[in-house]
C-alpha positions in Angstrom: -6.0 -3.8 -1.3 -9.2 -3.7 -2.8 -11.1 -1.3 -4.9 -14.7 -0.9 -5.1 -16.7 0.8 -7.6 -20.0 2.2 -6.4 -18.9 1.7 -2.9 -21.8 3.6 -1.5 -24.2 0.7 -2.5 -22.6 -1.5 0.5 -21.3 0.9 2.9 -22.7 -0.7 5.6 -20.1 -3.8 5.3 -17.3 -1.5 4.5 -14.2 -1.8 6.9 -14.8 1.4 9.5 -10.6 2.0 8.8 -10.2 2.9 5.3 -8.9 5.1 2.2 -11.4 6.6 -0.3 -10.3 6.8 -3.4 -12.1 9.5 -5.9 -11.4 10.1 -9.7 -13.3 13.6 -11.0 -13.9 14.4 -14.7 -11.5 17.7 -15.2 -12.0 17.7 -18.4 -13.0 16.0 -22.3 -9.2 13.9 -21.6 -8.4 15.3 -17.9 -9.2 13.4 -14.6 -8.2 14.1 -11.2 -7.4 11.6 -8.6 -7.7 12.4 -4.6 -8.1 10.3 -1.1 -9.6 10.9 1.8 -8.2 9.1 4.5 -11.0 7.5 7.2 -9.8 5.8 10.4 -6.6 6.9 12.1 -4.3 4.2 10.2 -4.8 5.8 7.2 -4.6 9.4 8.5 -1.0 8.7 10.1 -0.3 7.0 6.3 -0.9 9.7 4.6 0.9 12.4 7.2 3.9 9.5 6.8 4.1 10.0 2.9 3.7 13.4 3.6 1.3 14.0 1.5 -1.3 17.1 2.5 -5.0 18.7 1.0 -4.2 20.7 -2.0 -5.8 24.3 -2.1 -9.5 24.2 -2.6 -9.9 20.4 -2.0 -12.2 19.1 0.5 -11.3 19.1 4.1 -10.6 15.1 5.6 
């Protein structure tokens, strides 16, 4: 596993199959963490964990 800060500044050589990660500012002490599974290995992970969209996150 690797994580990449600022990954839009080499998208191009990104792996196609891949989980983005996001971490939004809630708040002064407050941050909020969400994926977005891309590529149908990572969909099928994240239906495996079970894990779903909470209400009034953005659609994958």
């Amino acid at each position: 596993m690797t994580l990449v800060e600022w990954a839009s500044l080499i998208e191009p050589i990104l792996p196609a199959e891949r989980l983005r990660v996001y971490l939004e500012t809630t708040g002064p002490t407050s941050r909020r963490l969400w994926c977005k599974p891309e590529g149908e290995l990572y969909r099928a992970w994240i239906r495996e964990l079970g894990l779903q969209r909470a209400e009034g996150e953005p659609s994958l």
